[in-house]
N, C-alpha and C positions, 0 to 999 in steps of 0.2 A: 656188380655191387661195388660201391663204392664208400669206402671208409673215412675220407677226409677231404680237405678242399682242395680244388685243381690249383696246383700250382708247387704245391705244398706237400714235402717230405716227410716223412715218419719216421723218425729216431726212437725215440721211444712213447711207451704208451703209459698216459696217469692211472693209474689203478688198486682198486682196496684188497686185488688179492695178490697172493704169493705166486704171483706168474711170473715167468721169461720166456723168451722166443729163441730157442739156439736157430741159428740160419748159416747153408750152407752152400757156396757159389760152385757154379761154373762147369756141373755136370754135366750128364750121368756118366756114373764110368762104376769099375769094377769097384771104386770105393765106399761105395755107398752099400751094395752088396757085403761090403764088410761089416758097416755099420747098424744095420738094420736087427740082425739077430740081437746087436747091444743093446738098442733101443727098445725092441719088443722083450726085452727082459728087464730092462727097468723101468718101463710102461714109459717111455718117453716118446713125444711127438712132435718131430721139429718140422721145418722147411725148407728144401731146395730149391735154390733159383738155378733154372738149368738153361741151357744156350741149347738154342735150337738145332745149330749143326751137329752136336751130342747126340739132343734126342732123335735125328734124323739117322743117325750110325747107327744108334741103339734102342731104339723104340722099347726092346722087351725090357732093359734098365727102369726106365723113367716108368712102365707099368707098373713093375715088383715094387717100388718104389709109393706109387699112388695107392696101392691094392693093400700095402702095409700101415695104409692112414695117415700117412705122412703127406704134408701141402707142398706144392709145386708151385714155383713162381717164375715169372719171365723174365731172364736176364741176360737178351736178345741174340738175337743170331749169332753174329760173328765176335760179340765182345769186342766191340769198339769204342772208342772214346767219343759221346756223341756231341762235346764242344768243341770235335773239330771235322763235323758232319754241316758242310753246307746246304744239302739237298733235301727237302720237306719227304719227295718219295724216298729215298734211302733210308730215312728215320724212321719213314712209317712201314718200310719193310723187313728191317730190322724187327719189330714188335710182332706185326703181322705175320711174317713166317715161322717164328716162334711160337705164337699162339695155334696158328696152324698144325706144328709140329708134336705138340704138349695135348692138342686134341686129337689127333688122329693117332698116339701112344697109349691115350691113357683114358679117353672118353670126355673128357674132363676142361673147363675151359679156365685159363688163367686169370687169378683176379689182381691180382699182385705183382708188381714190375719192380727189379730193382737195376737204375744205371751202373754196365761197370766201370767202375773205378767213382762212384758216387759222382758221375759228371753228366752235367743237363742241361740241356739249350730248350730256348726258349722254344724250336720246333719238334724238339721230344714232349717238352710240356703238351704243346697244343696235342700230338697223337694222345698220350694217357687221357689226355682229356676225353678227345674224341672219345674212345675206349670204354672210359670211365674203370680206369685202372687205378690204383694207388700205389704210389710210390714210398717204398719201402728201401728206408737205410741204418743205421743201427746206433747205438748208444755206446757198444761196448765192443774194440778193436782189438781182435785178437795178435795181429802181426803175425799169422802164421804161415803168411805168403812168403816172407821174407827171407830170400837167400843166409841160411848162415844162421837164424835164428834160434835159439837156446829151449828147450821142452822149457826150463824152468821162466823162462819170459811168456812163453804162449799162454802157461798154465795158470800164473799172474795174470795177464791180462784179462783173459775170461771169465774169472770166478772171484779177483781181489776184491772190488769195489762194488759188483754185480750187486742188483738191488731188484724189489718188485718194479715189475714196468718194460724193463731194458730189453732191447733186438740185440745179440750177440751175433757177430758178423766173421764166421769161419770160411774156410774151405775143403771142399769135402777132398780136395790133393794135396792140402798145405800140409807143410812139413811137421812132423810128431801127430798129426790130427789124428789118425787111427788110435797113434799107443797111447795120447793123453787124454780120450773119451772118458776111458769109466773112472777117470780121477776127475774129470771137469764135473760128469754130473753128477759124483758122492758129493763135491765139494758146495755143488748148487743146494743139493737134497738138505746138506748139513745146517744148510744157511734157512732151511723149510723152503727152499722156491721148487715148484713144479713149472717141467718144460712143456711149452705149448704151443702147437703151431702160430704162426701171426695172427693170421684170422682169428683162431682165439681169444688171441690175444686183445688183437682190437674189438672182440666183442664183447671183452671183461672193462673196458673203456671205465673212468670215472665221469658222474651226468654231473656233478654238483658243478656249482658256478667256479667258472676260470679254471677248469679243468680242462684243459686244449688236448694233450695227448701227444706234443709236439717238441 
């Protein structure tokens, strides 16, 4: 399934409801285990984009994970920068052994791709294409990858300006992410936004004219 047009990124999505997408890179690992009982207690349903060599260590991770209703996305193999990827098959196996790895964990097949470090050449495109993947990147930068970075910056950046529509762009290892979860999502709740996987998200989409989603 495909959500948007080849070529073309999804930041965020226009929409008449009080949705947000929290998203979360570069798993699975033991923290998402942490995060999960937080989320099924405050009925939250977000998405990880997990790297394949992850899911390949830990397959039973990235399951508990699918099993808990939470969406899985492709956020390729080794985590490389693919605008400085000159080879069409390295690109495409980057995606493809991640998809691989995301199916044979979880049953489940990826619909969703997100480049890391939001970097795309023109032969990542044509794979998604092939694929008929969507690429997914986000509207609202937490900075919680960031050496040295402050709880009260991360916590700002996620929740200040957040609005319906918006992909929040975490890391399920960044730094404060565990201890600043159930203040991010009191602070969303407070705001009325309910968290929702992306696919949800894009399928709350607004139809009326010049509503792109982009």
């Amino acid at each position: 399934m495909s959500y948007g047009l080849a070529g073309e990124e999804v930041k965020r999505v226009e929409t008449d409801q009080p949705l947000v997408a929290l998203t979360f890179d570069d798993g699975p690992s033991k923290v998402e285990e942490q995060l999960l009982a937080l989320f099924e207690k405050e009925g939250v349903k977000v998405t990880f984009f997990f790297n394949g060599n992850n899911v390949v260590k830990k397959p039973e991770w990235a399951l508990r994970v699918s099993e808990a209703g939470h969406e899985i996305g492709n956020h390729s193999f080794t985590h490389p920068n693919f605008g400085t990827i000159k080879d069409i098959e390295k690109t495409r196996s980057e995606v493809l052994d991640t998809q691989k790895a995301i199916k044979e964990a979880t049953g489940k097949d990826a619909v969703l791709f997100r480049a890391p470090f939001l970097a795309h050449s023109d032969m990542l495109w044509s794979v998604l294409d092939e694929l008929k993947m969507q690429s997914i990147s986000a509207s609202v930068i937490s900075g919680d990858w960031q050496n040295g970075v402050k709880k009260e910056t991360v916590l700002e950046n996620a929740t200040a300006n957040t609005k319906a529509g918006d992909v929040i762009l975490m890391h399920s290892w960044g730094y404060h992410t565990v201890a600043l979860m159930p203040e991010i999502i009191a602070r969303l709740k407070a705001k009325g936004l309910k968290c929702v996987t992306v696919s949800q998200l894009l399928a709350a989409r607004s139809r009326g004219p010049g509503k792109s989603g982009n």
